[in-house]
C-alpha positions as CSV (number, residue, x, y, z in Angstrom):
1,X,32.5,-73.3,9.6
2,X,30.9,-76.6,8.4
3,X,27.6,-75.9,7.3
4,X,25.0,-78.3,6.2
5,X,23.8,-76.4,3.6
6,X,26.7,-75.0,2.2
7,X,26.6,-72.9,-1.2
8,X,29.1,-71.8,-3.3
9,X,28.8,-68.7,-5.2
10,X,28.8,-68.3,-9.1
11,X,28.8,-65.3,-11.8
12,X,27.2,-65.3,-15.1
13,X,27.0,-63.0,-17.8
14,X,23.4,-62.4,-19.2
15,X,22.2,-59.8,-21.5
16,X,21.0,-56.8,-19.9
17,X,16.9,-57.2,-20.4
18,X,17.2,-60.3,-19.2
19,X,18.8,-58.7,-15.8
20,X,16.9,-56.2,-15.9
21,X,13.7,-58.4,-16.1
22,X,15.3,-60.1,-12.9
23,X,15.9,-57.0,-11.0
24,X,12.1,-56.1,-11.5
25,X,10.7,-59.4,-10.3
26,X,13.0,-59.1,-7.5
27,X,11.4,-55.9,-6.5
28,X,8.1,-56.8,-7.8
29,X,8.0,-60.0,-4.9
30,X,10.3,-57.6,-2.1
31,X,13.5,-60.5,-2.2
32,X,16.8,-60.6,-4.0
33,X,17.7,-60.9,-7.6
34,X,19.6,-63.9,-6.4
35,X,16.6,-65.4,-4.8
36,X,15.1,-64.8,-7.9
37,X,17.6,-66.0,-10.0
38,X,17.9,-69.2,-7.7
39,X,14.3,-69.8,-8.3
40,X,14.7,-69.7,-12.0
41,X,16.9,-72.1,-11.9
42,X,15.2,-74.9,-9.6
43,X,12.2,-74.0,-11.9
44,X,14.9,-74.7,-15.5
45,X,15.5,-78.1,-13.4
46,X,12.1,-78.9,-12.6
47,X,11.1,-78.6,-16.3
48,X,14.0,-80.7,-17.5
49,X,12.8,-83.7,-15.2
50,X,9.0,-83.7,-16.5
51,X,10.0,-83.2,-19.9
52,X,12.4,-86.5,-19.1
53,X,9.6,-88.4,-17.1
54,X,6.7,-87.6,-20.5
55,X,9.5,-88.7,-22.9
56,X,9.5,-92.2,-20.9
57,X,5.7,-92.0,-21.1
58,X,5.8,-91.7,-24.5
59,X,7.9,-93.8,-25.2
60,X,5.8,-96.7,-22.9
61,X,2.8,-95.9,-24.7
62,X,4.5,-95.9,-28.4
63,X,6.0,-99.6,-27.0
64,X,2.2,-100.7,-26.1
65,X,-0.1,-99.4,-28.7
66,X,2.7,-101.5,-31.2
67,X,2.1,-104.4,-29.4
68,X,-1.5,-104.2,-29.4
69,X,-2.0,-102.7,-33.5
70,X,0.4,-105.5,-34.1
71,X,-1.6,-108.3,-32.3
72,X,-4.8,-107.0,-33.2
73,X,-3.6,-107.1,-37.0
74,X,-2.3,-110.3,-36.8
75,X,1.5,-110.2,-37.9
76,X,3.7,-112.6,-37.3
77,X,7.0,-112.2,-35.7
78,X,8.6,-111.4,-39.2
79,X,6.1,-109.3,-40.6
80,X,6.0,-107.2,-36.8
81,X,9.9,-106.6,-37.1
82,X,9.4,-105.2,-40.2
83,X,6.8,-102.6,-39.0
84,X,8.4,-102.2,-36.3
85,X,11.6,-101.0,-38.7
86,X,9.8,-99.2,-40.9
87,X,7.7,-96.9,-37.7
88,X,11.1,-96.4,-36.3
89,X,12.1,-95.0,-39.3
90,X,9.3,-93.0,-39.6
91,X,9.5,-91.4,-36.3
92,X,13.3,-91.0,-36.4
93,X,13.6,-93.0,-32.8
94,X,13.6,-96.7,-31.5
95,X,10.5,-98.7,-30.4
96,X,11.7,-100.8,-27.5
């Protein structure tokens, strides 16, 4: 049978309120604590994506408001390395 949306089945150990808290929602919407469980997940996924697409953002954002403080204040190319250094060091991360 070749299927265009095939699936493949997995098991998982999870501690018991957490099923249980599962098995409730399940019953709670009428569907299956796999459908649940499958929604969960999409929903985990979901969550990781936005927090990766506002990470970019910030990080666009941190790049342009150093550009502009920089230019505003006047620093030439030596003295904007050298904020730029010490920011990164201040927020533990690199200003592109």
């Amino acid at each position: 049978m070749n299927n265009k949306h095939s699936t493949q089945q997995i098991s998982l150990r999870m501690p018991l309120a957490d099923h249980q808290r599962l098995v409730l929602d399940a019953e709670k919407r009428g569907t299956t604590v796999a459908d649940i469980a499958r929604q969960r997940i999409q929903l985990a996924e979901q969550q990781i994506e936005l927090k990766d697409m506002l990470s970019s953002v910030v990080n666009i954002l941190t790049s342009h408001m150093f550009t502009i403080t920089s230019v505003v204040a006047g620093l030439n190319p030596d003295e904007k390395e050298n904020a730029r250094a010490l920011i990164e060091a201040q927020l533990k991360r690199k200003i592109k």
